[in-house]
VMD Tcl script that draws the C-alpha trace (Angstrom):
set ca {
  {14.55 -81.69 5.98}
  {13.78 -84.15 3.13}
  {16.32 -86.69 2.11}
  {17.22 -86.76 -1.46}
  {19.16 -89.88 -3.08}
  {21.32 -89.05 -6.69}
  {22.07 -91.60 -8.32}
  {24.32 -90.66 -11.54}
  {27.82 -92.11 -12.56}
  {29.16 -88.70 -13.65}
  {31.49 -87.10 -10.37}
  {30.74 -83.80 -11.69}
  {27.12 -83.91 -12.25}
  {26.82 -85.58 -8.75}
  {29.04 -83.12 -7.06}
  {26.91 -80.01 -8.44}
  {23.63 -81.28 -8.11}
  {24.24 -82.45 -4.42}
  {25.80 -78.63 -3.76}
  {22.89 -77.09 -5.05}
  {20.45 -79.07 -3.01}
  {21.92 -78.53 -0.15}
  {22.03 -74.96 -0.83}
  {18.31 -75.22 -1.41}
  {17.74 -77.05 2.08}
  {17.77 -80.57 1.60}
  {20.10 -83.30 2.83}
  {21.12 -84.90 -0.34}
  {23.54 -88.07 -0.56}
  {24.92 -89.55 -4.05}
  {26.26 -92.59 -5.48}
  {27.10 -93.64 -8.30}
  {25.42 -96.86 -9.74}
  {22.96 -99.66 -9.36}
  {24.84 -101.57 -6.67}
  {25.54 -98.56 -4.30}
  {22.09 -97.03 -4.75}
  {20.34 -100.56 -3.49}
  {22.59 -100.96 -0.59}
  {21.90 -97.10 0.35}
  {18.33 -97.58 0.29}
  {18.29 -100.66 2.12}
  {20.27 -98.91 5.11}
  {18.87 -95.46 5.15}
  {15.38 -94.09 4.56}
  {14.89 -91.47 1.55}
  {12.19 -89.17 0.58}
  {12.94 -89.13 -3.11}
  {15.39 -89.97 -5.66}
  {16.74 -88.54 -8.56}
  {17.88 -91.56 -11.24}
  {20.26 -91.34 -13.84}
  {18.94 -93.37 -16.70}
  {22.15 -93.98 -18.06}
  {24.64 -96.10 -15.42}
  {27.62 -98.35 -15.32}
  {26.58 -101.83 -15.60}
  {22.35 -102.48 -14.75}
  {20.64 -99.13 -16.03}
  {18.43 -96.75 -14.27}
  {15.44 -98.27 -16.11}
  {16.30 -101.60 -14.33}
  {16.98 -99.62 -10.66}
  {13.35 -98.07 -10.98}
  {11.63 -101.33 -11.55}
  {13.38 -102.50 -8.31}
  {12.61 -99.53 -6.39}
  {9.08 -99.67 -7.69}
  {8.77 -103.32 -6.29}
  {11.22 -103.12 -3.43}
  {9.92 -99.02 -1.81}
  {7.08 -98.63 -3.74}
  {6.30 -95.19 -1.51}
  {9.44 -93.01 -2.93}
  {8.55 -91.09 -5.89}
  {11.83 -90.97 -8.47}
  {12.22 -88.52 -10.96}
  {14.60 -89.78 -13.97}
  {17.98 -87.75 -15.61}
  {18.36 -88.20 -19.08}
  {19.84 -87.09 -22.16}
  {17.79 -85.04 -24.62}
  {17.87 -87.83 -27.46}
  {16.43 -90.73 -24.92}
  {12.49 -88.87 -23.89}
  {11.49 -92.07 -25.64}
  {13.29 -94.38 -22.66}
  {11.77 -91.34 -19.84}
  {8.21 -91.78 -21.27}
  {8.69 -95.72 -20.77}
  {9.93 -94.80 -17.09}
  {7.14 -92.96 -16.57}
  {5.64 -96.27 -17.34}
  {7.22 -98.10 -15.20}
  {6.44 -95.54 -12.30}
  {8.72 -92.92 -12.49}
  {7.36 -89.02 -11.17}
  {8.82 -86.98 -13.80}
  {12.29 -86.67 -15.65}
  {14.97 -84.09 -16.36}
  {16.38 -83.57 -19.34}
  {20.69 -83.14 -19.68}
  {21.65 -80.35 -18.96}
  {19.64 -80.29 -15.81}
  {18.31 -76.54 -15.08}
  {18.98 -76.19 -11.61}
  {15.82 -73.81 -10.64}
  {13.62 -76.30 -12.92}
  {14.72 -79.38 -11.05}
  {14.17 -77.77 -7.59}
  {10.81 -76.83 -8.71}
  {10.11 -80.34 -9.59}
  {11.43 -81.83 -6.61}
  {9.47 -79.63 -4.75}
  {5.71 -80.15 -6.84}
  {6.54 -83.93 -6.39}
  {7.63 -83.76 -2.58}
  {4.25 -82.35 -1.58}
  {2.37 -84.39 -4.55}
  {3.18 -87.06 -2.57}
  {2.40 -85.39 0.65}
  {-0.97 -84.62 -0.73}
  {-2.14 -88.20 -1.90}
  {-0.55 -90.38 1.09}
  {-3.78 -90.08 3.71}
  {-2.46 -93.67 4.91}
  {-1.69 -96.78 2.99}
  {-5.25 -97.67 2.78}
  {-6.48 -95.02 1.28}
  {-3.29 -94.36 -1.29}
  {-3.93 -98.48 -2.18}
  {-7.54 -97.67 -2.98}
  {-7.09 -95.11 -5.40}
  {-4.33 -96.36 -7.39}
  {-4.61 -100.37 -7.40}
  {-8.66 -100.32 -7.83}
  {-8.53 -100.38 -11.48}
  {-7.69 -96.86 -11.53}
  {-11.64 -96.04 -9.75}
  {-10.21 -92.83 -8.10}
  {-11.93 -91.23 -4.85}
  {-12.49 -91.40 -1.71}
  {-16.26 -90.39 -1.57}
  {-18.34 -92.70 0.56}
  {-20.14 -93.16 -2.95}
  {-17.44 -94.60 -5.35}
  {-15.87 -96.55 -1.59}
  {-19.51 -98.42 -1.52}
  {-19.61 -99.11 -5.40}
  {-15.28 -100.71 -4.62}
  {-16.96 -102.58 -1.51}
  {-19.77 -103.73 -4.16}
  {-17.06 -105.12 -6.93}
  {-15.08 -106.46 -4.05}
  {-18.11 -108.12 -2.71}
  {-19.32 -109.71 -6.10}
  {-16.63 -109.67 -8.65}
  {-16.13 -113.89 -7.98}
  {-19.50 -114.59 -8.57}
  {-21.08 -115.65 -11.49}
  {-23.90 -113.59 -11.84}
  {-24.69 -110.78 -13.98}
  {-24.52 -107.57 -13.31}
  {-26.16 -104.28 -14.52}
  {-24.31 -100.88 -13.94}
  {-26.27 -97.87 -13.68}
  {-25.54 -94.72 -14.56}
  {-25.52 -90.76 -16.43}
  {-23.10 -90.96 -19.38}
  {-19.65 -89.83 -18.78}
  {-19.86 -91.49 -15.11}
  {-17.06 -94.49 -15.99}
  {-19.62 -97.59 -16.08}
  {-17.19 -99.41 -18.63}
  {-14.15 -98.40 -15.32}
  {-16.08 -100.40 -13.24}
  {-17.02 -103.44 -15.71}
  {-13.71 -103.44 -16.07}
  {-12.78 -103.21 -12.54}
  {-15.48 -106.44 -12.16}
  {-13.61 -108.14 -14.91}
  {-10.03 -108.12 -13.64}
  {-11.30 -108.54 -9.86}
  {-12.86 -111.88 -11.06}
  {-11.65 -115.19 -11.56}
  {-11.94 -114.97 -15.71}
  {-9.08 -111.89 -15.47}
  {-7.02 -114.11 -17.49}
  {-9.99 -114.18 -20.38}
  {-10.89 -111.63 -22.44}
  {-12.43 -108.49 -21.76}
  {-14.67 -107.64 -24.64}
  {-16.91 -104.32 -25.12}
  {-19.90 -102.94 -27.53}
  {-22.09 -100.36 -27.79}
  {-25.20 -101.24 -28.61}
  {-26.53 -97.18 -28.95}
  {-23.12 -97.19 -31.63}
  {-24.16 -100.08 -33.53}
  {-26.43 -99.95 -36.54}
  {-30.18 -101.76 -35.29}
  {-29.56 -103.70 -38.57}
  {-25.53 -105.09 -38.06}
  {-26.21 -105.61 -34.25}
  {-26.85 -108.97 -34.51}
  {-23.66 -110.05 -37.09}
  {-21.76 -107.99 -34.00}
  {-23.07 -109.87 -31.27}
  {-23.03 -113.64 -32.75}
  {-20.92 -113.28 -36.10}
  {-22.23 -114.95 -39.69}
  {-21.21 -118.11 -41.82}
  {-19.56 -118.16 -45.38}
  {-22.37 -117.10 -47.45}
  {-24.71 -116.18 -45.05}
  {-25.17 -112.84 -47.16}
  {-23.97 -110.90 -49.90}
  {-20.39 -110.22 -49.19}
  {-20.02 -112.36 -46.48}
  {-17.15 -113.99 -48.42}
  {-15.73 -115.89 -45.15}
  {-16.94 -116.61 -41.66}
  {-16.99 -113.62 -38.89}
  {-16.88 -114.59 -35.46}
  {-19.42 -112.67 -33.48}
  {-18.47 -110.91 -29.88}
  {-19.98 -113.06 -27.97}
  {-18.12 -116.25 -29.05}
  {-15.05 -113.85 -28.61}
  {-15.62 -113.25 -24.93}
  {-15.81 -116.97 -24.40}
  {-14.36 -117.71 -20.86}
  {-14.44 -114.04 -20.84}
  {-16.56 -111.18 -20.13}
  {-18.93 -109.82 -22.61}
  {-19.53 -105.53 -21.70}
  {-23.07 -104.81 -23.22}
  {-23.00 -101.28 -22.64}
  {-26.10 -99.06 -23.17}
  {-28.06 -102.16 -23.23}
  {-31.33 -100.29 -23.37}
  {-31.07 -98.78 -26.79}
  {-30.67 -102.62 -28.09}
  {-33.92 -103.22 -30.33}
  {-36.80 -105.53 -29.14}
  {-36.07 -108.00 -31.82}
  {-32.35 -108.43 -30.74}
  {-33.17 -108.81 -26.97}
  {-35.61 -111.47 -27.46}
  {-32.17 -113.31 -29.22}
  {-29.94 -112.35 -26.08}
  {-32.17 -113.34 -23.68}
  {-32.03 -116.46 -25.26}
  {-28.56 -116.65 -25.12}
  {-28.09 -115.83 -21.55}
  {-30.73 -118.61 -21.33}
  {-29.30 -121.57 -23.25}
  {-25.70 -120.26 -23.31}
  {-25.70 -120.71 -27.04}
  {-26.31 -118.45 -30.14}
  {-26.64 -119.32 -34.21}
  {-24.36 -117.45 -36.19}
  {-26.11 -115.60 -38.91}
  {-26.45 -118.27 -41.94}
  {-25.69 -120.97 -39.78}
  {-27.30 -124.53 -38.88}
  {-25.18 -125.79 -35.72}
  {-25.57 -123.93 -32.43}
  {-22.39 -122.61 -30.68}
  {-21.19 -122.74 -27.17}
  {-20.06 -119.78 -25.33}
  {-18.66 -119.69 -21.26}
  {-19.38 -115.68 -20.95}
  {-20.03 -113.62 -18.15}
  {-22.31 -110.78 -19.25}
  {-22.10 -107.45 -17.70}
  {-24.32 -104.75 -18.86}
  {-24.86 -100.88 -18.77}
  {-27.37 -98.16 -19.19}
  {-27.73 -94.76 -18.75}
  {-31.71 -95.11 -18.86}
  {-34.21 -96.20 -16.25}
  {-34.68 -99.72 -18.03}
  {-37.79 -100.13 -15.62}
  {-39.89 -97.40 -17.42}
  {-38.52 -98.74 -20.72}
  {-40.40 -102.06 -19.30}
  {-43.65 -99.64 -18.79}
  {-43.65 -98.35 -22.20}
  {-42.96 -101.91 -24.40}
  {-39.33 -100.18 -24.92}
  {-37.29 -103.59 -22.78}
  {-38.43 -107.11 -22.18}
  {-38.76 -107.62 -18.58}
  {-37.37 -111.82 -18.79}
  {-34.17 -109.64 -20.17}
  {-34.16 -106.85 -17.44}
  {-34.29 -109.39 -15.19}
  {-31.78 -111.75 -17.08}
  {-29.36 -108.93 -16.59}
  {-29.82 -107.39 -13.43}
  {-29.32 -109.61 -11.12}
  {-27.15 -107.24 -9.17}
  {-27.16 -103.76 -9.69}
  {-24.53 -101.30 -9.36}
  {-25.42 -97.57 -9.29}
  {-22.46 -95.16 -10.30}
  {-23.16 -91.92 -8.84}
  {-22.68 -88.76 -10.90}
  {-19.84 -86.29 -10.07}
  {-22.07 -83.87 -8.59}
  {-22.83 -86.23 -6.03}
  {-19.41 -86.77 -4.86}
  {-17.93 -83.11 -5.05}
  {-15.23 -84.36 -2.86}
  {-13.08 -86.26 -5.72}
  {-13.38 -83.49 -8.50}
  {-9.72 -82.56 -6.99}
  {-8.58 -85.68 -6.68}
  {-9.71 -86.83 -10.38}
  {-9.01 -82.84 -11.78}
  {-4.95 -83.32 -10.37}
  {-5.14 -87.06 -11.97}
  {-6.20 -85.97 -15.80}
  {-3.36 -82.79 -15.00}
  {-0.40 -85.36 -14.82}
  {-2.11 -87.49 -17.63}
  {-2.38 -84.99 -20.06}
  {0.49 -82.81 -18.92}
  {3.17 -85.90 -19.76}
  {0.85 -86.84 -23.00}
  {1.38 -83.15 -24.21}
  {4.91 -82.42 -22.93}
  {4.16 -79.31 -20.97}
  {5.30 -78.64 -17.76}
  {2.11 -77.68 -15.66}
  {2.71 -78.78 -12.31}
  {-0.97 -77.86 -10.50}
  {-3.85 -76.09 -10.43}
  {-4.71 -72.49 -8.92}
  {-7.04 -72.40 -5.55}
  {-9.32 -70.28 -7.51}
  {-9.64 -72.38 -10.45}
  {-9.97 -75.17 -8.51}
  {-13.08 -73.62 -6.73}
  {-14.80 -73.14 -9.27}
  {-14.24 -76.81 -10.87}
  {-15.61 -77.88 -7.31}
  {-18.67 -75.45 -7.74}
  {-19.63 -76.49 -11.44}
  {-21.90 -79.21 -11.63}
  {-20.75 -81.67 -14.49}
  {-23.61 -82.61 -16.63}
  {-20.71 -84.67 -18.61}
  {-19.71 -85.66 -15.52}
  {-15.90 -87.56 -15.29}
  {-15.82 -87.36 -18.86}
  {-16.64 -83.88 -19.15}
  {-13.83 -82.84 -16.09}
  {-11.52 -84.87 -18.17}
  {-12.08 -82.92 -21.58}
  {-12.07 -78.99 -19.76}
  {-8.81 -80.45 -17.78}
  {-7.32 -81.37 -21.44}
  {-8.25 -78.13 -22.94}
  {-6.86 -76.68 -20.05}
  {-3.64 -78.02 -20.24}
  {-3.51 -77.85 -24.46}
  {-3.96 -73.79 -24.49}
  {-2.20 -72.32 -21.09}
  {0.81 -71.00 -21.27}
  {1.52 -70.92 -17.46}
  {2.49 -73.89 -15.32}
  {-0.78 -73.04 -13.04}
  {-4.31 -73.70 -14.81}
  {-5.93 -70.33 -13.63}
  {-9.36 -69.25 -14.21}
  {-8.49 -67.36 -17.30}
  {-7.80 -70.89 -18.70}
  {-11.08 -72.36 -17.96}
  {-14.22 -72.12 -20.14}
  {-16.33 -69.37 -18.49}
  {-19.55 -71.25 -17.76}
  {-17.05 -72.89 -15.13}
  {-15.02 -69.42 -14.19}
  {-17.71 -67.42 -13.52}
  {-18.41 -69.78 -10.34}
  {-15.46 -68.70 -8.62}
  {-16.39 -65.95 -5.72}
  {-14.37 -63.99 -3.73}
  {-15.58 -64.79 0.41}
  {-16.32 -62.25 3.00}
  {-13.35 -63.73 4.77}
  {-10.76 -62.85 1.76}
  {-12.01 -59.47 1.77}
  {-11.45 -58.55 5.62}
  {-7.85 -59.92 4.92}
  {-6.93 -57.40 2.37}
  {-5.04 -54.33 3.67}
  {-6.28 -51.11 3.73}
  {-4.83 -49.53 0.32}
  {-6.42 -47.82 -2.49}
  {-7.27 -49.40 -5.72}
  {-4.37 -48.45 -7.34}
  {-2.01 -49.66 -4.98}
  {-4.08 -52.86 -5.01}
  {-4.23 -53.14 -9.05}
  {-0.09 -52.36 -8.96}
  {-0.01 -55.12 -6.52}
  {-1.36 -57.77 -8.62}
  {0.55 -56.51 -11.60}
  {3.84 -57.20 -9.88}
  {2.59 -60.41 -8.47}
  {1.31 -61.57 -11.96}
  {4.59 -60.40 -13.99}
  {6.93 -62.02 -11.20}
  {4.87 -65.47 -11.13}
  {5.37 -65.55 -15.28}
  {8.84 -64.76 -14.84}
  {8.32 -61.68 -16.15}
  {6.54 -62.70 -19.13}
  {4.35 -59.97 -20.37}
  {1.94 -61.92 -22.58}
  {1.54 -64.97 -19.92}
  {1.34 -62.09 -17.19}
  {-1.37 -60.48 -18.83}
  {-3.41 -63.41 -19.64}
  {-2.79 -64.30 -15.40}
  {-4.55 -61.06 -15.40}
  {-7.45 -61.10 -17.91}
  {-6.44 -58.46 -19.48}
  {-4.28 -58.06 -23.10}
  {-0.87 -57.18 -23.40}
  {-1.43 -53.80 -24.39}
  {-2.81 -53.00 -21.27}
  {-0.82 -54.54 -19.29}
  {2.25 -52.42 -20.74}
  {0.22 -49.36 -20.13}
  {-0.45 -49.88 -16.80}
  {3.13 -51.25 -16.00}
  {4.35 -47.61 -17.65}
  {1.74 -45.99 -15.21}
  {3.40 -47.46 -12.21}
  {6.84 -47.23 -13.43}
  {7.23 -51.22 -13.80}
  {9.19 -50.78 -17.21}
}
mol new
graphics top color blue
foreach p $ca { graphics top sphere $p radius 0.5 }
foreach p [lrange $ca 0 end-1] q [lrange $ca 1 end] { graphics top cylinder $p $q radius 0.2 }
display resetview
């Protein structure tokens, strides 16, 4: 039986929602402010807690960042008054599960207490593992591929050297220079990023090192360039290899010399930068054809990190698919709370040419046009859905019935899981609302 903690400074509100959870069949305490909820959670051991925002004396706000800090493990989910989503949104922040809004809907809290309960069940494999996923610069999975490329940043992230990541596009090479960065000891410098496939061949260089007063037409004062920007810093070069010969003759000397002219000027600058590059190319044939200076290649790569794509490490599509769900399901206040088994299946089964990026676009979509709480198949695009397939195994576990009891089977499941809805119902069932009232009239379901 899981222990629930309410925290609210209204006796009614308490009194109910303690009632009603024990009715639902959990043991549920209450107090009613900052002071009693610390001391209760210091003496007793809770499996969630529901937070007023809104309490006598220190807030809820300032009970969740203590709770966050002190029992980092119990997943709250916040109570607040319609007007205030602005103050839930920043508890989300802070770390908050979910939040209520006043008045609480007793069936719609249980069924958030219950997604959250085994949310939590789900993630927590051991303190190791949960540690990995959320405090490695948000580098989620558990794959022995993405654990080696963590073991890699752990490994060299205090070094001084520079590093090339390789990878397809969409994999999350910037996620891991960025990982590097705040792993290392210039975390407290800046982090600073361009794309040198998104820059003009002909402005690359005034993005890289900047230009003087005069340097051009136009150039009416002085630009500082990138690279003096991400001095005691970390310069991101990423797609490296669609940087123009000319221009990589003037890194190279750069990473050389540590200092660059800026365009129009006479006096050399300085600049302390660690350079970390990227490239979804194979920058050795690029060497082959005359298309990359090898000095530079080398320059660069002195240790190499491969990204693997996300067909190569199946196992964290759910992990990363359940991730971009709570993302986009707080971004775009709907209340989708998972993922059907089907659906799920066949986002396993697909093979990502986008890779992460792509996952994290169809899980958007997904979330932008259901009208369920469950992403089903029907809300996927169908180059993904038409991967699901039914086993032998699911088969031999049907009973023997006839197709009609069968199809008025899944009509009654698909009305009852939308509440009755008949337009969310039919869409459950692929089919339009039309004929989903003519085959409800058929088996007598109006």
């Amino acid at each position: 039986m899981e222990k629930i903690l309410i925290v609210d400074d209204e006796k009614n509100i308490r009194k109910v929602i303690t009632r009603y959870l024990r009715q639902e069949g959990y043991f549920a305490d209450a107090v009613m402010d900052y002071e009693d909820a610390q001391a209760r959670l210091l003496d007793e051991k809770y499996d969630l807690i529901l937070l007023d925002l809104k309490l006598p004396g220190k807030s809820g706000l300032e009970l969740l960042k203590w709770v966050k800090k002190t029992i980092p493990s119990i997943p709250v989910i916040m109570i607040t008054a319609y007007g205030s989503i602005e103050n839930a949104v920043e508890a989300i922040k802070i770390g908050a599960s979910n939040y209520l809004t006043k008045p609480v809907d007793m069936k719609d809290m249980v069924a958030i207490i219950r997604h959250t309960l085994l949310r939590e069940q789900h993630f927590i494999e051991g303190e190791e593992d949960r540690s990995r996923m959320n405090d490695e610069h948000g580098i989620i999975g558990r794959s022995k591929k993405i654990r080696d490329v963590l073991s890699t940043i752990d490994i060299v992230a205090s070094s001084k050297a520079n590093i090339l990541i390789c990878g397809e596009s969409g994999t999350g090479k910037e996620l891991v220079a960025r990982a590097m960065h705040r792993a290392s000891s210039r975390r407290d410098g800046p982090f600073i990023a361009i794309n040198c496939a998104a820059v003009p061949a002909e402005l690359i260089e005034n993005e890289l090192f900047g230009h003087e007063q005069g340097a051009y037409t136009g150039a009416t004062t002085r630009e500082v360039g990138k690279v003096e920007l991400a001095d005691g810093g970390t310069l991101f070069l990423d797609e490296i290899g669609d940087m123009s010969l000319n221009m990589q003759v003037k890194l190279l000397r750069f990473i050389q010399e540590r200092e660059f002219f800026r365009i129009g000027g006479t006096r050399p600058v300085m600049s302390d930068c660690r350079i970390i590059a990227a490239t979804n190319r194979d920058l050795e044939d690029d060497i082959a054809s005359g298309r990359f200076r090898e000095e530079l290649y080398y320059r660069i790569n002195v240790i190499q990190i491969d990204v693997p794509p996300l067909r190569e490490r199946r196992e964290d599509i759910e992990l990363l698919a359940e991730h971009f769900l709570r993302i986009f399901a707080e971004e775009n206040k709907k209340y989708v709370t998972r993922i059907s088994p089907p659906a799920m299946e066949a986002l396993s089964r697909y093979d990502w040419p986008g890779n992460v990026r792509e996952l994290q676009n169809i899980i958007e979509r997904a979330i932008v046009m259901t009208r369920s709480d469950i992403i089903s198949l029907e809300d996927l695009p169908q180059k993904i859905s038409k991967l699901h397939r039914i086993e032998p195994s699911e088969i031999d576990e049907l009973p023997d019935m006839s197709l009609s009891e069968i199809e008025k089977l899944a009509v009654i499941k698909a009305l009852r899981a939308e509440k009755w809805n008949q337009t969310r119902a039919a869409k459950r069932l692929g089919i339009t609302r039309r004929q989903l009232r003519t085959k409800m009239e058929k088996y007598d379901l109006l």
